[in-house]
C-alpha positions in Angstrom: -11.1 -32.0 30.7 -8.3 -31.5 28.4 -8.9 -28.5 26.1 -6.4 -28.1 22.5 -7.0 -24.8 21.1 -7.2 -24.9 17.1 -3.6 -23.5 17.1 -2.1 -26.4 18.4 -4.3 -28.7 16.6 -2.8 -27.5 13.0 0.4 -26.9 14.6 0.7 -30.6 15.2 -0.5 -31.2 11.9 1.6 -29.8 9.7 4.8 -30.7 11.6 3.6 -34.5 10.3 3.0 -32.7 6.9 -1.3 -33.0 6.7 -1.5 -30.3 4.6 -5.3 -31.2 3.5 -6.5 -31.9 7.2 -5.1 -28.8 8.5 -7.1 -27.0 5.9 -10.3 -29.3 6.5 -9.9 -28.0 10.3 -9.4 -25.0 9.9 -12.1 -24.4 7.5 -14.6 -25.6 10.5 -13.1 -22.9 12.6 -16.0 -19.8 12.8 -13.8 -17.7 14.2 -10.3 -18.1 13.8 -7.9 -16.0 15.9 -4.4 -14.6 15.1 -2.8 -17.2 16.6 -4.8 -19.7 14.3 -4.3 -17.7 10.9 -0.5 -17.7 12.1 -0.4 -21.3 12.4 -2.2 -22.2 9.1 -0.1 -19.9 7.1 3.4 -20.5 8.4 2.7 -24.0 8.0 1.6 -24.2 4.4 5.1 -22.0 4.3 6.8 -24.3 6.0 5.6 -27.7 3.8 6.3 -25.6 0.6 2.8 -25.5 -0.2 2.5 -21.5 -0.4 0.3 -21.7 -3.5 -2.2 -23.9 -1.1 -3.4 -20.4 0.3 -4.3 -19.0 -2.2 -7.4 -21.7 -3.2 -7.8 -22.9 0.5 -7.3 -19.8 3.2 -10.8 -18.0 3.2 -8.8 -14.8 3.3 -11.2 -12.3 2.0 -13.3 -11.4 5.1 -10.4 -11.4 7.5 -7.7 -9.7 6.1 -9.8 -6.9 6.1 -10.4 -6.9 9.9 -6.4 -7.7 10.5 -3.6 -6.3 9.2 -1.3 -8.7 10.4 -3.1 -11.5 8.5 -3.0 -9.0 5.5 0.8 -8.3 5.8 1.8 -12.0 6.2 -0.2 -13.3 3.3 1.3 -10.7 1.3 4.7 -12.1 2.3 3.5 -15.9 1.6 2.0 -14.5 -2.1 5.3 -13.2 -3.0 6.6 -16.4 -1.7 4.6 -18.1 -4.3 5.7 -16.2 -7.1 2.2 -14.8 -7.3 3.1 -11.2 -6.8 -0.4 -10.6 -8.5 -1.9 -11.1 -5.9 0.3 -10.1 -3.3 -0.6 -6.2 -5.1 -4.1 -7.6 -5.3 -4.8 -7.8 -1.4 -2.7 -5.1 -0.8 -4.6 -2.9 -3.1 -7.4 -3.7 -0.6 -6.4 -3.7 2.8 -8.3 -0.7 3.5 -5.9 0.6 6.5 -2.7 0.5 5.1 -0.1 1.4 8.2 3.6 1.1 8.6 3.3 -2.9 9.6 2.0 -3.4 5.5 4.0 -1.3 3.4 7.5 -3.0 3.9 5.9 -6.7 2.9 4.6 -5.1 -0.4 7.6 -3.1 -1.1 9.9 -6.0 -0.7 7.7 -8.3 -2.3 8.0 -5.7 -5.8 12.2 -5.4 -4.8 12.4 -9.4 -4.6 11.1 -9.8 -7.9 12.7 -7.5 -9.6 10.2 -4.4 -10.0 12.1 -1.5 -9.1 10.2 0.7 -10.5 7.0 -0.7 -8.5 8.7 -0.4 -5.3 9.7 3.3 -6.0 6.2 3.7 -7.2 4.8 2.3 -3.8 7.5 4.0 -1.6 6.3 7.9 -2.9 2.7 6.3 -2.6 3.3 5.3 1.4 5.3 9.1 1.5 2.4 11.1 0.0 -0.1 8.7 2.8 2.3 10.3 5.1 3.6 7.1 6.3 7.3 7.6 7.6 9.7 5.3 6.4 11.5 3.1 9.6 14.7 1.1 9.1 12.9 -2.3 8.2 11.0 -0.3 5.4 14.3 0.6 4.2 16.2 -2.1 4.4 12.6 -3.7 2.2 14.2 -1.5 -0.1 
């Protein structure tokens, strides 16, 4: 029997641009993986639809468990012009390590929010989070 995981079912998808059946599958996943969050996200990214995730990812109950998921959809908010929310999730990602901090600090620098990213830079010193060349470069 020929077994197509999830991944490679929205993969295919979005490389013909079916935005809304990508979603409608992956909204019947119960347990989507990394590798299936990855997929759904980089391809609403890639068919310019990065506003699309933030009405149809369910991105509440997973971020939290996943800080991957977390980092990249803060990347794709700021994408969108929603930086909003980008601070939003961030401000809830409970376990906030080195792999989050650069996506929000660049998101605030992208957009022109100095005075955010300085704000969040001291915040990520004072969690006694050390600074590696990609966070500085965010900067």
């Amino acid at each position: 029997m020929l077994r197509v995981t999830y991944s490679t079912l929205i993969t295919g998808y979005m490389s013909y641009r079916l935005v809304a059946s990508t979603i409608e599958l992956f909204q019947r996943v119960d347990s989507p993986v990394l590798s299936t969050w990855n997929a759904v996200i980089a391809g609403l990214a890639h068919n310019d639809n990065h506003g699309q995730v933030l009405v149809s990812v369910p991105v509440q109950s997973y971020h939290e468990q996943n800080i991957y998921v977390a980092t990249t959809l803060i990347d794709t908010y700021a994408k969108a012009d929603s930086l909003e929310a980008a601070r939003r999730l961030f401000d809830a990602t409970i376990s906030r390590s080195l792999v989050i901090w650069p996506a929000i600090l660049s998101a605030s620098a992208t957009h022109g929010d100095i005075e955010v990213a300085l704000h969040l830079f001291n915040e990520m010193l004072k969690a006694e989070i050390k600074p590696d060349d990609v966070t500085f470069m965010m900067m």
